[in-house]
Every structure is written in C-alpha cells, then in structure tokens.
N, C-alpha and C positions, 0 to 999 in steps of 0.2 A: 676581707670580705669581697671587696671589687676584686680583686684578684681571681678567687674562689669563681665568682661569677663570670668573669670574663672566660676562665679556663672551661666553665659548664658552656659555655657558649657557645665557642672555639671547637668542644666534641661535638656541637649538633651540628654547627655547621660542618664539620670533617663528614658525621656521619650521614649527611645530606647529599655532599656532595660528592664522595668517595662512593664507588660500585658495592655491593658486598661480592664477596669474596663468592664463586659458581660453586656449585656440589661438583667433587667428583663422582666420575661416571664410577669409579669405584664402588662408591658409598648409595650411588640411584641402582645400580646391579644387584647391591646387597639386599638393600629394599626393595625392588622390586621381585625380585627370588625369581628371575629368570636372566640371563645374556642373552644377545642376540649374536650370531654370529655370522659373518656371510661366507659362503664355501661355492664351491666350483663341485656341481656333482657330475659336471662330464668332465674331466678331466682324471680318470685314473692313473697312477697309484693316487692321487692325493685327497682326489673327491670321487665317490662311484656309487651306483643303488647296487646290496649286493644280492644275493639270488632270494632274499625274502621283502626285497624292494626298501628295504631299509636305509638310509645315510651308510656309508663307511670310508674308510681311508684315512691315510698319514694325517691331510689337514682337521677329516674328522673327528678322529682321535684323540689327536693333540686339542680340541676344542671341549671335546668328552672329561679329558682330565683338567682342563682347565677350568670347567664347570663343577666339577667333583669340589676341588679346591677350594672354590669361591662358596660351598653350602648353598648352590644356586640349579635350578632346572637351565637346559642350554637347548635354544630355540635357532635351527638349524635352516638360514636362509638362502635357498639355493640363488647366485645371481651370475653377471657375466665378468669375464674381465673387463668390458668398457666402463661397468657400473659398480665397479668396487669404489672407486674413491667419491664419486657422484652421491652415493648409499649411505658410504660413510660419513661425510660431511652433512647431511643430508638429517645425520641423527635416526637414519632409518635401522643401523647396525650399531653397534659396539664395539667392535673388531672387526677385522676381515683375513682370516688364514684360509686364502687359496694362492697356494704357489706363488705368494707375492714376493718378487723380486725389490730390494731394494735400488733406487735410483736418485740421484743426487731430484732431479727433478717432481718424483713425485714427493720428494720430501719438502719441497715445498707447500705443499698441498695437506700434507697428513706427518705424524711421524710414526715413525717405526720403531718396535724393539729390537733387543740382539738376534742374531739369526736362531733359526733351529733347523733349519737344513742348508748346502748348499749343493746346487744342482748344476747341469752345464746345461746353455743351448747348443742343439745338433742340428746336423743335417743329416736327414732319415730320404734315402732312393731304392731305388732296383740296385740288389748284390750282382746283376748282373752289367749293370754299368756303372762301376766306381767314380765316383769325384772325390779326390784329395786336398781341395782348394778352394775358397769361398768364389774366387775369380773364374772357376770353370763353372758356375751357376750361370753365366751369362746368358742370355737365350733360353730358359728355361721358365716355367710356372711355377710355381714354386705358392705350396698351402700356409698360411700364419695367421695365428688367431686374434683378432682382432684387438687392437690397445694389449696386448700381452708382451713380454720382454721381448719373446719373438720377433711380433711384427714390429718393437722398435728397433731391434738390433736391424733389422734386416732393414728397415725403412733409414736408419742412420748412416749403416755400412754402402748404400745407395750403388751395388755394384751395377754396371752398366749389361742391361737388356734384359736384366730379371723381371719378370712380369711377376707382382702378389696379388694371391686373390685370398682377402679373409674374411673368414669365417669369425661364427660369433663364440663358440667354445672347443674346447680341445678334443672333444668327437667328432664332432663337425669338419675339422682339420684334418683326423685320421681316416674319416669315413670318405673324404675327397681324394687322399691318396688312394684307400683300397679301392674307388670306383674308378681311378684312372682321371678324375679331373684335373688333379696336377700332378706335373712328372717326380717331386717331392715336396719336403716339407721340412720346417727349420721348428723344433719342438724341444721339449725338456727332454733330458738322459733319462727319467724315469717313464716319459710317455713314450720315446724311442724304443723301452726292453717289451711295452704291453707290444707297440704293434710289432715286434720283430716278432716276438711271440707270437701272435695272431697271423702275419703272413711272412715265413721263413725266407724269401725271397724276396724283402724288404729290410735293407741294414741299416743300420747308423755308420754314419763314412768318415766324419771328420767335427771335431769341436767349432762352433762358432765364438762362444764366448761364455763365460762362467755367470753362476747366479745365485748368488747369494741368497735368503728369503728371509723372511721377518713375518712377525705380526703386523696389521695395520692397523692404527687406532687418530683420533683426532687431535691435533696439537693441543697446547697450552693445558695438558690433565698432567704433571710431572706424578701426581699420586698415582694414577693407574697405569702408566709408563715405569716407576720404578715396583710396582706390584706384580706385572706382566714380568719384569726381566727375573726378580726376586725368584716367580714360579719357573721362568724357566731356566735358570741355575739350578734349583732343588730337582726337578725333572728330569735334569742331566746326572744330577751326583749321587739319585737315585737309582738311576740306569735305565727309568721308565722313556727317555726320550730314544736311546740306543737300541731299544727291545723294539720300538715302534718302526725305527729306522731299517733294523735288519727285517721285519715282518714284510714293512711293507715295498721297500726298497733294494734289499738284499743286501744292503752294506751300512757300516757308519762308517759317516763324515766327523772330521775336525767342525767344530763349529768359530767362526774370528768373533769378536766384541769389538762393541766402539763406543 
C-alpha cells in the first residue's frame, strides 16, 4: 500500500514538474483548416501575381498542393527574404517556400526539409560585355537582394571593389538592372531566364555557386518535418513535382536528401 502510494506520488510529482509534451504544428494546421505559408511574390518563376492578379508560381504551387494534401485552405503570405526566418520563428507562418536556399547557418535558426528544387546563383550583365570570372566583378555595382543567398554569396565571397547595393526583393533587383542602376546582378538561374527574356541584351555569364532549396519550418516539430519530407517524396514519385518544374522552370532537376 505505501508502495502504491508513494508510486501515485512520484507520477504527480513527474507530471508537475515535466513540461507536456507542445502540439505539433501538424495537428494545430489540421485544426485549424488553414496553413500559412510565406512566399516571395516578386520573385518569378517561383512567386509572381499573374495576369488576373492572382498568387502563382513554382513556390506557389508547391504550397497549393501541399495544402490540397493536408484537407486544409492555404493562406498565402506574401513577405521578404530578410523576413522569412524572423516570420517564421515569430509563429507568424507555418512554412516558408520562397527560394529558400539551404545554409549550414540559417539552420541554426529554423530547420529545413529535403530539397525540391536545386538552382544556381549567376551573374546576369550586358551580352555585350562578357565577364567569365567572379574576380573581373571588381569595380563594378553589382544588384543583390537583400539577406538572400545572393547577397550572402556575394557578401562572403568579399571580392575586392565590388560595390552591393540591395534591394528588398527580386524585382526590385531586376528592375535596378533594367534602369541602369547597377552595371549587373548576382540572382538565381531561374530569375536570370525571366530577365534575359525581358531584355535580350542582358545574359547570364557565369555560375557563382549552386543552391539547393528546401521548405522552412521551425525546429523541435520532427512530426511536421517528417510529414513535409513524407509529401514531398510522394510529389516526386508522383511526377506532380517534375510537371511543376518543367512548367515553370523549363527542366528537371535531380533533387539530393539528407
């Protein structure tokens, strides 16, 4: 009988002093029968309003069916790249699928799932004066958008007499080259095709460095971390992730896991 009681004891105490266990955001998404998601709507292909003002693109998409998935409404929050993880942490978002680049760094911060795209950063100039080499940017302007892979590649690579000036999204970035306020710009391979597109005497010259991407979500949820990767394997083996990639991208990527 002391026994009995001490052991009843022993559980109040444990469950006094022990946290409970947090909901995952899984299971508050469910209940709540909306995501939040944050996207980048200037940045196309990945985020863009399209000619009925509407959300669209690669990131959107991918958010659309991720919402499908979950039997949930997807509440589509347009913000910047300096305020993706801020947002996030913030529990202002759910996710965040805008061209997020993985980074040893911001994984301290947030974690990430496996990729679903990988992209390069470029350097996008006048085809009429070629640069081959990160080291002939020296002395030049050069557009990057702010807290984005870009402007860390380019603020880490620290070549000597590069001037950056950035901007807060990835229109913003392309709209400073077409206006002539920088002589180029270091941007993803898929925003390099819109503006070669947009102005033919503007090329992409040379790779700066590759870019993996992921979803962004908040650490310590492993439930909605192995939910997120879960969907985005089926999405693949589906072929709906490949379909999205040639649409809006023009190619499929290998996608790596970790």
């Amino acid at each position: 009988m002391l026994l009995k009681k001490l052991a009843i004891g022993l559980a109040v105490v444990m469950a006094t002093v022990l946290p409970a266990k947090a909901q995952s955001t899984l299971d508050t998404i469910i209940q709540r029968g909306t995501i939040n998601v944050g996207v980048g709507l200037g940045t196309p292909p990945y985020g863009l309003m399209d000619g009925n003002m509407q959300p669209d693109g690669y990131d959107v998409s991918v958010a659309k069916l991720i919402a499908r998935d979950l039997g949930v409404k997807v509440n589509l929050v347009d913000t910047t790249a300096a305020n993706r993880i801020p947002n996030l942490t913030a529990n202002k978002l759910d996710i965040v699928i805008y061209s997020f680049s993985i980074t040893a760094e911001r994984a301290k911060a947030i974690a990430f799932t496996n990729t679903y795209y990988v992209d390069q950063q470029v350097y996008v100039g006048p085809a009429d004066k070629p640069i081959n080499r990160i080291e002939d940017l020296s002395g030049k302007k050069l557009g990057v958008t702010r807290a984005s892979t870009n402007d860390i590649v380019m603020t880490k690579k620290a070549v000597e007499g590069v001037q950056l000036q950035r901007y807060d999204d990835d229109a913003s970035t392309s709209q400073a080259l077409f206006a002539g306020q920088v002589e180029g710009i270091v941007t993803s391979g898929a925003l390099a095709r819109a503006v070669e597109e947009r102005n033919p005497k503007l090329k992409k010259q040379f790779v700066v460095a590759s870019a993996p991407m992921a979803i962004g979500l908040r650490r310590n949820d492993p439930d909605f971390l192995h939910w997120l990767n879960t969907e985005l394997f089926m999405l693949q083996s589906t072929g709906e992730l490949q379909a999205l990639q040639k649409k809006w991208m023009g190619v499929e990527v290998d996608l790596p896991r970790f």
